[in-house]
Gaussian input, Z-matrix of N, CA and C with variables (Angstrom, degrees):
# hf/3-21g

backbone

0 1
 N
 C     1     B1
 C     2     B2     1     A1
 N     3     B3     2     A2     1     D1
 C     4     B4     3     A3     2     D2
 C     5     B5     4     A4     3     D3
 N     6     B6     5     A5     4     D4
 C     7     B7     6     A6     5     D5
 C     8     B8     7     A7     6     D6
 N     9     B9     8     A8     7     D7
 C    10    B10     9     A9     8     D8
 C    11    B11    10    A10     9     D9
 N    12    B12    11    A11    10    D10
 C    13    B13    12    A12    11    D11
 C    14    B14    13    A13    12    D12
 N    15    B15    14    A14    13    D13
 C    16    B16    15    A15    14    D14
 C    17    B17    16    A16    15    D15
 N    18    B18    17    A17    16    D16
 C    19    B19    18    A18    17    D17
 C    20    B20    19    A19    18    D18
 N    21    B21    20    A20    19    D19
 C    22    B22    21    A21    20    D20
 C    23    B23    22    A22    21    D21
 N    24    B24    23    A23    22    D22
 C    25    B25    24    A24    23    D23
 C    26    B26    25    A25    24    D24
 N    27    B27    26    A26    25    D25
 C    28    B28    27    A27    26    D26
 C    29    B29    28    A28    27    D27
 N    30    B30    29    A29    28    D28
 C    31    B31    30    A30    29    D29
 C    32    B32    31    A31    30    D30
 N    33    B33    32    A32    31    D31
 C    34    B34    33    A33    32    D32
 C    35    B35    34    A34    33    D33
 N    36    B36    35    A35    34    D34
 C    37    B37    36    A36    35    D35
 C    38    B38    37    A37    36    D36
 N    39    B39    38    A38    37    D37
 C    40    B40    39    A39    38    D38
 C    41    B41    40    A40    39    D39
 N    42    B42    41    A41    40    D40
 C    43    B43    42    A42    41    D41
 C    44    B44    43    A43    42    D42
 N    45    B45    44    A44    43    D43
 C    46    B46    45    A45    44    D44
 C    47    B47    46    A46    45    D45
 N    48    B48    47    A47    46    D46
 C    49    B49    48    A48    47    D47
 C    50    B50    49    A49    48    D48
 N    51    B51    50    A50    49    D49
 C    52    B52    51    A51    50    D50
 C    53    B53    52    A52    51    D51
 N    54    B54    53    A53    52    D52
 C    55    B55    54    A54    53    D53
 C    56    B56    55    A55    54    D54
 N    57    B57    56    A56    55    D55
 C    58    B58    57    A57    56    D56
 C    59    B59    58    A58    57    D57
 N    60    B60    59    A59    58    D58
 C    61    B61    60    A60    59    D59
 C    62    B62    61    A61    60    D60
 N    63    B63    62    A62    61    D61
 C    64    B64    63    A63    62    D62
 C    65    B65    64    A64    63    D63
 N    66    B66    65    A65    64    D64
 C    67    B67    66    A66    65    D65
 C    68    B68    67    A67    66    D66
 N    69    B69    68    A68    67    D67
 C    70    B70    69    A69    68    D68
 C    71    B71    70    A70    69    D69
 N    72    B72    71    A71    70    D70
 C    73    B73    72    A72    71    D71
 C    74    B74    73    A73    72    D72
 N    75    B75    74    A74    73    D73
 C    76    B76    75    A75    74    D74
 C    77    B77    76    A76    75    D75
 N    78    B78    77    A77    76    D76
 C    79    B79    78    A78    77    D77
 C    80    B80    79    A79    78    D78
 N    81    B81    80    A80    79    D79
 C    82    B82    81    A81    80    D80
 C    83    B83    82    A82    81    D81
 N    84    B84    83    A83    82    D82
 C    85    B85    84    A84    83    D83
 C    86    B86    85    A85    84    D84
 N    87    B87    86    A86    85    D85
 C    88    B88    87    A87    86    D86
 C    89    B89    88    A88    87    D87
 N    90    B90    89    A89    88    D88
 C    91    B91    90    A90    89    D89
 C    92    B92    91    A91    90    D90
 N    93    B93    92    A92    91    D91
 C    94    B94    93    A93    92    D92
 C    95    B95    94    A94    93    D93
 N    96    B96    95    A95    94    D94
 C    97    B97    96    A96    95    D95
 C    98    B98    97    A97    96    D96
 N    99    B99    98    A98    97    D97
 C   100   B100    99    A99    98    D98
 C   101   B101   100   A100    99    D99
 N   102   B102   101   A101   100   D100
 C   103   B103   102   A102   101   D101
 C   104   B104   103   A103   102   D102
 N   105   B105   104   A104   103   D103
 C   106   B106   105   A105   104   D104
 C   107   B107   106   A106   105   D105
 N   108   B108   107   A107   106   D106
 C   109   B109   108   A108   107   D107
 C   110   B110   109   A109   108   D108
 N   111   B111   110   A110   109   D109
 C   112   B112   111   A111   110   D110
 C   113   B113   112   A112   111   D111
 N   114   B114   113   A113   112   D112
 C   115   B115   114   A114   113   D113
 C   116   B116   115   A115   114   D114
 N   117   B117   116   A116   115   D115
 C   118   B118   117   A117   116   D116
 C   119   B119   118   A118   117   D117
 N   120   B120   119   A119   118   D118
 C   121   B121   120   A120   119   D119
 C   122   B122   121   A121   120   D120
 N   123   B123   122   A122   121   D121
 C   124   B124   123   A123   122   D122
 C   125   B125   124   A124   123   D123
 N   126   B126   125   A125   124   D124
 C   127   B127   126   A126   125   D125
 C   128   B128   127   A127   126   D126
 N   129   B129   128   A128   127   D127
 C   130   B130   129   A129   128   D128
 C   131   B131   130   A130   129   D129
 N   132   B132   131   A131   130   D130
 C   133   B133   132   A132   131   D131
 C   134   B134   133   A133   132   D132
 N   135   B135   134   A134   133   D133
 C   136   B136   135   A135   134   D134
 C   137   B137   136   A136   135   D135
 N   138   B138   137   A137   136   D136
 C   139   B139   138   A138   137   D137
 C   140   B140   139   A139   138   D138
 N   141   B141   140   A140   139   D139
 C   142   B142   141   A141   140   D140
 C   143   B143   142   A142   141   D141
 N   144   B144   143   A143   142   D142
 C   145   B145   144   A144   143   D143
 C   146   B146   145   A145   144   D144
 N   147   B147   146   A146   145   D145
 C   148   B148   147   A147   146   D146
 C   149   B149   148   A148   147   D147
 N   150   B150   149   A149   148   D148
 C   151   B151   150   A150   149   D149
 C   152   B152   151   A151   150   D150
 N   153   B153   152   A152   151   D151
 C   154   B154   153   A153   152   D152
 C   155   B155   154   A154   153   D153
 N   156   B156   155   A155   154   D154
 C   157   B157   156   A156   155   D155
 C   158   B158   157   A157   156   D156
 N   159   B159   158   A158   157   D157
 C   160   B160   159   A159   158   D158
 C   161   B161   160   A160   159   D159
 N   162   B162   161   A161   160   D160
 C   163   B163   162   A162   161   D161
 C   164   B164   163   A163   162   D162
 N   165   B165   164   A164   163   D163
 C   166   B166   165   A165   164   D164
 C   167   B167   166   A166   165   D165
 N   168   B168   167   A167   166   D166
 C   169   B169   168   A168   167   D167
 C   170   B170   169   A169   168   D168
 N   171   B171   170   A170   169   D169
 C   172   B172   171   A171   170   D170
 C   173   B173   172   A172   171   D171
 N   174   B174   173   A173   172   D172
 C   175   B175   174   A174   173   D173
 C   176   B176   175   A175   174   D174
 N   177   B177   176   A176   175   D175
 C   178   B178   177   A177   176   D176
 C   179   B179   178   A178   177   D177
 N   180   B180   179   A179   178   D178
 C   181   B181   180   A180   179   D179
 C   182   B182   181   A181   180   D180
 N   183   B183   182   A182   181   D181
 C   184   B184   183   A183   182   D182
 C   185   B185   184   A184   183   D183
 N   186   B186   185   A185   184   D184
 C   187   B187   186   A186   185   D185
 C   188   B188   187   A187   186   D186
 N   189   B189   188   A188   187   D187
 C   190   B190   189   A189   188   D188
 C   191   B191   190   A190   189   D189
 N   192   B192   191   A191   190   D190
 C   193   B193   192   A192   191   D191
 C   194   B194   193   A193   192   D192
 N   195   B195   194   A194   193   D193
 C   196   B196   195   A195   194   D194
 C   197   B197   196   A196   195   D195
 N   198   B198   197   A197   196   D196
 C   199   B199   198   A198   197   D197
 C   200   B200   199   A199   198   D198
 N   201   B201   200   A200   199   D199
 C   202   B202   201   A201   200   D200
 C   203   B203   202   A202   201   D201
 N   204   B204   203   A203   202   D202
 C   205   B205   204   A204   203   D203
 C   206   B206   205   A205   204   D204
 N   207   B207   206   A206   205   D205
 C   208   B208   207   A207   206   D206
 C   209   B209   208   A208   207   D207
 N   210   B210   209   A209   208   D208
 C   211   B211   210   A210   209   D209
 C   212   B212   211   A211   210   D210
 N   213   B213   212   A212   211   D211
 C   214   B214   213   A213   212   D212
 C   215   B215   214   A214   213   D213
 N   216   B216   215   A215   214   D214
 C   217   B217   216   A216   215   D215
 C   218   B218   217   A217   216   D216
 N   219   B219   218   A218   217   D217
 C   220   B220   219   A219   218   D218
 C   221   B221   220   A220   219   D219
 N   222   B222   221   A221   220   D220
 C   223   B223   222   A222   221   D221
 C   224   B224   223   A223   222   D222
 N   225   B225   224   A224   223   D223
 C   226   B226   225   A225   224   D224
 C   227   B227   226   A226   225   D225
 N   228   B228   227   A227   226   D226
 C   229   B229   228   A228   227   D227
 C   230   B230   229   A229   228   D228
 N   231   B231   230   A230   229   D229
 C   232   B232   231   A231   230   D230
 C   233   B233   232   A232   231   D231
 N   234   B234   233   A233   232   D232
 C   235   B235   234   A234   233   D233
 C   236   B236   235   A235   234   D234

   B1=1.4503
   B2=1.5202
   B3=1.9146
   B4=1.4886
   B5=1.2727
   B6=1.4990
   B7=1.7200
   B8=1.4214
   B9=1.5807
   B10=1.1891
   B11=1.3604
   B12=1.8257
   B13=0.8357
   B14=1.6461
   B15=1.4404
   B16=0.9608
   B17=1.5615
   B18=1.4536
   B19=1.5285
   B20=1.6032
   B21=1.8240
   B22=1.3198
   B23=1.7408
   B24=1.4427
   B25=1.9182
   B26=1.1887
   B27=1.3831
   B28=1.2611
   B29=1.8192
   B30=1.6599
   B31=1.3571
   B32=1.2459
   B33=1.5083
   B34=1.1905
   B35=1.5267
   B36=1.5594
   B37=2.2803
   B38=1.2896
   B39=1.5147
   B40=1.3249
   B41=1.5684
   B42=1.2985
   B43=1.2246
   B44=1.6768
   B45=1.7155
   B46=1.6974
   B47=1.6401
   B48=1.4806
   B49=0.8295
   B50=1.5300
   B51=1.6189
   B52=1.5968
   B53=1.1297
   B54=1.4417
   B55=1.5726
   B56=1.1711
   B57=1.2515
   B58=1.8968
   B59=1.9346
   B60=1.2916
   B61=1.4617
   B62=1.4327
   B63=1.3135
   B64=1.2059
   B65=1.7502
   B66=1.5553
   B67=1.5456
   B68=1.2281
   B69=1.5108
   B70=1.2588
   B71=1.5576
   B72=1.2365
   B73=1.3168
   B74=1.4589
   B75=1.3819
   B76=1.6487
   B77=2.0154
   B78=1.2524
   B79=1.5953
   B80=1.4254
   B81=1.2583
   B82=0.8390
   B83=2.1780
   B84=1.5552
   B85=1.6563
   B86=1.5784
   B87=1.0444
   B88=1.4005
   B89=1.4384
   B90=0.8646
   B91=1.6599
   B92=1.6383
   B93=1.5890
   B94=1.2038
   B95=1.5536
   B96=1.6412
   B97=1.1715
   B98=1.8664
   B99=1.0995
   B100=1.0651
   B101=1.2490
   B102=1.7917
   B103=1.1570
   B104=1.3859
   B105=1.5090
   B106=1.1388
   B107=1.8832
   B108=1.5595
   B109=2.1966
   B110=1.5261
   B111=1.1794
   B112=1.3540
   B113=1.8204
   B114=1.8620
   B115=1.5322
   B116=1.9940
   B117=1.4719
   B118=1.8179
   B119=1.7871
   B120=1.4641
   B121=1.5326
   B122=1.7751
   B123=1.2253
   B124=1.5259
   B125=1.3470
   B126=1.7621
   B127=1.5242
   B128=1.3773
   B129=1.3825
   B130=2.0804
   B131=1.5485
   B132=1.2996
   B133=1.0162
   B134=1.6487
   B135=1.4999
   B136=1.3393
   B137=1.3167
   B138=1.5662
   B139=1.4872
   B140=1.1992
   B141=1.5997
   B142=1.3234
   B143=1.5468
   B144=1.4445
   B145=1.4269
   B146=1.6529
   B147=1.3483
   B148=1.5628
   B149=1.2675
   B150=1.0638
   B151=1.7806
   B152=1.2144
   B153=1.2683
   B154=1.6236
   B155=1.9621
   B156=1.4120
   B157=1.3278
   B158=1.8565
   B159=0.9026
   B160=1.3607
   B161=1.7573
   B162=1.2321
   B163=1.4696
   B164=1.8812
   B165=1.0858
   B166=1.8356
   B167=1.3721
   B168=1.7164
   B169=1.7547
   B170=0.6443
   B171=1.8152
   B172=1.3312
   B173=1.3706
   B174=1.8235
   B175=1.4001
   B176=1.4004
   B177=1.3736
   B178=1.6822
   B179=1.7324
   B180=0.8404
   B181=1.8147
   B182=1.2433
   B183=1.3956
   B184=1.5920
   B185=1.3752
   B186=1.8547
   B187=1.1761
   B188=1.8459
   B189=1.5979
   B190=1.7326
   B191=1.5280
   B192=1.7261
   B193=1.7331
   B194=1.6122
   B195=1.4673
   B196=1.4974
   B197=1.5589
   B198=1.0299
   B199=1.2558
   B200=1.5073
   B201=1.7418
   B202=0.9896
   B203=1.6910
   B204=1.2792
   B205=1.5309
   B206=1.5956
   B207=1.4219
   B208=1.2436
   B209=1.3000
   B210=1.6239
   B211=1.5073
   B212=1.8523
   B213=1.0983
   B214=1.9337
   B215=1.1810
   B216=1.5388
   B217=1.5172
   B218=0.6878
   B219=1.9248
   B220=1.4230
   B221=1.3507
   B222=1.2823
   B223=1.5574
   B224=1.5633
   B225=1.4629
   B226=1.3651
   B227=1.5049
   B228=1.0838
   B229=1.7095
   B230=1.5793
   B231=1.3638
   B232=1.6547
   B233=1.6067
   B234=0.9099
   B235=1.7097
   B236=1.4166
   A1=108.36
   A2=110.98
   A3=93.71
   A4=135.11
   A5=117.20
   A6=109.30
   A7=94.07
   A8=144.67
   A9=126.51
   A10=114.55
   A11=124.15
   A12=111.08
   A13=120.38
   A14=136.41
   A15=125.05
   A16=106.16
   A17=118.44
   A18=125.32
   A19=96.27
   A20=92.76
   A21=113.28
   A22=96.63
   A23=103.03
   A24=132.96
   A25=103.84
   A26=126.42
   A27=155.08
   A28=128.38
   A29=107.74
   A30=96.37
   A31=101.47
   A32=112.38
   A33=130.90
   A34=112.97
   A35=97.51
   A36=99.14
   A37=97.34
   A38=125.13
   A39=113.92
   A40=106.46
   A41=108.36
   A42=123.19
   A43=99.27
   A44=101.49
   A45=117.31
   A46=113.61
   A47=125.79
   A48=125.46
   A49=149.48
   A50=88.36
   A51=110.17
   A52=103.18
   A53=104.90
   A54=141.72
   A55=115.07
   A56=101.37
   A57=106.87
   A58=121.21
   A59=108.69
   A60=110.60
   A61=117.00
   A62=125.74
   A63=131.29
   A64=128.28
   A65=98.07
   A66=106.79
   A67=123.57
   A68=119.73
   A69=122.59
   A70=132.41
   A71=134.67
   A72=133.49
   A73=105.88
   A74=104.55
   A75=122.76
   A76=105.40
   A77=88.31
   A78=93.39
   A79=79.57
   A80=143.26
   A81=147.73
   A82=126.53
   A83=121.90
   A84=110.36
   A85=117.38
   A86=115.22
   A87=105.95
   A88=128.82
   A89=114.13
   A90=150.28
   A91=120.37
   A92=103.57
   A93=103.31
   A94=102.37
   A95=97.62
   A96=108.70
   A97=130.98
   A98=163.40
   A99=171.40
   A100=118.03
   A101=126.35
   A102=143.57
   A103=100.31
   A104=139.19
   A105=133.28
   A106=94.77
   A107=105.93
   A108=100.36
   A109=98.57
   A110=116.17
   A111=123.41
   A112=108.77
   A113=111.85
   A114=103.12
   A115=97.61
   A116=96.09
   A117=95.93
   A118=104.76
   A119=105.64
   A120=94.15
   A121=108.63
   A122=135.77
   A123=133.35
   A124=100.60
   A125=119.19
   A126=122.81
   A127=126.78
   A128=80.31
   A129=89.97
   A130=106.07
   A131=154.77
   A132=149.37
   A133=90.83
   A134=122.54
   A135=124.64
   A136=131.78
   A137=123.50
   A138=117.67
   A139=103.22
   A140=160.82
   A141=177.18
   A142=114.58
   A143=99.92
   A144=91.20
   A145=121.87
   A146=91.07
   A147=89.71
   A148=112.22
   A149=137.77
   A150=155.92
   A151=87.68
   A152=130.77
   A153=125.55
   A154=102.95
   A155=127.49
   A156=133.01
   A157=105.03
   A158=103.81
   A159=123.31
   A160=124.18
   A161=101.77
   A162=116.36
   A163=107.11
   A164=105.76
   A165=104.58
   A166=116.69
   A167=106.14
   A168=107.72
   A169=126.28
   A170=131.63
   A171=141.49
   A172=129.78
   A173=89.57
   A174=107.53
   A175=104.14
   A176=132.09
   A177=121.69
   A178=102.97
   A179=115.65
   A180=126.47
   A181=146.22
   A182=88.54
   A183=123.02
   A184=119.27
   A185=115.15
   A186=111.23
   A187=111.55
   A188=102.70
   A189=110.98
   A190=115.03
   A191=85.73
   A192=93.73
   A193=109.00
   A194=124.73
   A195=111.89
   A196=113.66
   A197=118.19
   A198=136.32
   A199=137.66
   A200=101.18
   A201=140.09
   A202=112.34
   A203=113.99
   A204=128.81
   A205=91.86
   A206=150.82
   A207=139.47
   A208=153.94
   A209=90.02
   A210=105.99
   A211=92.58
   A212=123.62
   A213=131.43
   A214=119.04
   A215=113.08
   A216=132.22
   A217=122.50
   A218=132.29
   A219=119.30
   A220=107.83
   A221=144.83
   A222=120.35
   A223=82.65
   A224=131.34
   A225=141.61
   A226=122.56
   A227=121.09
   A228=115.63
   A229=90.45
   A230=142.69
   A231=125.42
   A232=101.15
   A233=114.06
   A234=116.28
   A235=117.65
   D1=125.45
   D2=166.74
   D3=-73.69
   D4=167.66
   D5=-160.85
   D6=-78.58
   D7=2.71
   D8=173.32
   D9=-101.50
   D10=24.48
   D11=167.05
   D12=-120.94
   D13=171.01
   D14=-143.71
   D15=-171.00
   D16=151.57
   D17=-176.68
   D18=-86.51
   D19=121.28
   D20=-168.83
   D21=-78.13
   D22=-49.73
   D23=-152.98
   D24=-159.78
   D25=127.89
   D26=121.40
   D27=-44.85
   D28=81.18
   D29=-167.03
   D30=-115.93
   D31=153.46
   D32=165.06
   D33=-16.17
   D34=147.09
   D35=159.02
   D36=-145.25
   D37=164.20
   D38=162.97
   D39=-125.53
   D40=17.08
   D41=175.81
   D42=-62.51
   D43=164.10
   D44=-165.75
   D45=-30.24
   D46=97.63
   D47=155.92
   D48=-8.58
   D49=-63.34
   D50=150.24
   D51=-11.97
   D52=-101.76
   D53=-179.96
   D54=-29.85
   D55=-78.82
   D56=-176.82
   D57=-45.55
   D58=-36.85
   D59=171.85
   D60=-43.41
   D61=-31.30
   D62=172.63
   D63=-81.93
   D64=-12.80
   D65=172.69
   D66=-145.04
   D67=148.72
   D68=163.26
   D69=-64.47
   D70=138.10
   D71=175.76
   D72=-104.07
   D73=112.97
   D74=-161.60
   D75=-104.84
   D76=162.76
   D77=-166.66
   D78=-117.26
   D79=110.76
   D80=163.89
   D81=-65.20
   D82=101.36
   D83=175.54
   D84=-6.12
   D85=-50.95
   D86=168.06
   D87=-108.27
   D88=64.99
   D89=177.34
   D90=26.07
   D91=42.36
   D92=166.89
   D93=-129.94
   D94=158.90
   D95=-179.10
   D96=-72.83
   D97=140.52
   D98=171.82
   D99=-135.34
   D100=147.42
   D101=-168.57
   D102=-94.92
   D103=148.26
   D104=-175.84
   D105=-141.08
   D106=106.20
   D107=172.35
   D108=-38.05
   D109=141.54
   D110=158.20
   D111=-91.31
   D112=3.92
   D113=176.51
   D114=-95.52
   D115=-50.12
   D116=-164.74
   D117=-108.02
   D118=14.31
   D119=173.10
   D120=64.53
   D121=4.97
   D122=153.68
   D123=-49.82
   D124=130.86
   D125=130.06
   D126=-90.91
   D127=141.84
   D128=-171.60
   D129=-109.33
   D130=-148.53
   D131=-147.65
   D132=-159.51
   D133=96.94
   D134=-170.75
   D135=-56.94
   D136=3.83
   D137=-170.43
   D138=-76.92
   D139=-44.63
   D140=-18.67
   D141=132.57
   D142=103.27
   D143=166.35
   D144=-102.49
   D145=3.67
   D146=166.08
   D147=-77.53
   D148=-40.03
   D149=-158.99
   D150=-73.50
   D151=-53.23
   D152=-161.55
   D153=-86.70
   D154=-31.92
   D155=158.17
   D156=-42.39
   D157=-61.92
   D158=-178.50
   D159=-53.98
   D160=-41.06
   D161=162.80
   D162=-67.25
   D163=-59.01
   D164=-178.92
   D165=-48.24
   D166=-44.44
   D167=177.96
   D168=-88.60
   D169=-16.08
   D170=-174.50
   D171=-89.77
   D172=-60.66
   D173=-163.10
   D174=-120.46
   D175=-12.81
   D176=179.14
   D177=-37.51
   D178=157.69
   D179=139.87
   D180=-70.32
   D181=-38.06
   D182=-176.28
   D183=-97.90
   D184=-15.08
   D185=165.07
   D186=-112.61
   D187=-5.92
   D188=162.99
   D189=-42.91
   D190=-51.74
   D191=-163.54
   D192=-93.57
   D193=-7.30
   D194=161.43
   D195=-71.59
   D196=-32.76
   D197=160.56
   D198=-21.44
   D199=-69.22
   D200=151.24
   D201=-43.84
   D202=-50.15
   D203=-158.79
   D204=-90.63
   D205=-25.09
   D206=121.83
   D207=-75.34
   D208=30.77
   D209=153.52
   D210=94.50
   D211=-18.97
   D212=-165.51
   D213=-60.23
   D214=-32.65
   D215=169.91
   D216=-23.51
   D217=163.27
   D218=-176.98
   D219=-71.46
   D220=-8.07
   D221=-152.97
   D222=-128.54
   D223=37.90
   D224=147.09
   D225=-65.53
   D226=130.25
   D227=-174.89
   D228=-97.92
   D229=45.30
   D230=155.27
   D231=-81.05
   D232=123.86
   D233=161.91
   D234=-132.87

């Protein structure tokens, strides 16, 4: 993202709940939309709700290490 661009508006989605609870849907200065984590502040590119599922379980930071901090982590024996 260039540094001259910027969250114009924050609008509504009613797209998968699930999903969306975890991010903002941003109006991007130059008038496209983008997903923004509401845990580590990453924007993702909003068409995909798998990509953004995938960011929360995979790759967040912020939900790695809550994770981790209830035992969920990979080197957890719950199976």
């Amino acid at each position: 993202m260039a540094s001259e661009e910027g969250v114009v508006l924050i609008l509504e989605t009613k797209r998968n709940p699930a999903i969306w609870k975890n991010f903002d849907l941003c109006l991007m200065s130059d008038n496209h939309e983008m997903a923004r984590c509401k845990n580590c502040g990453k924007f993702m590119k909003a068409a995909a709700n798998s990509t953004l599922k995938k960011h929360t379980d995979k790759h967040c930071p912020v939900t790695k290490a809550k994770k981790e901090e209830k035992g969920e982590g990979p080197g957890s024996s719950n199976v």
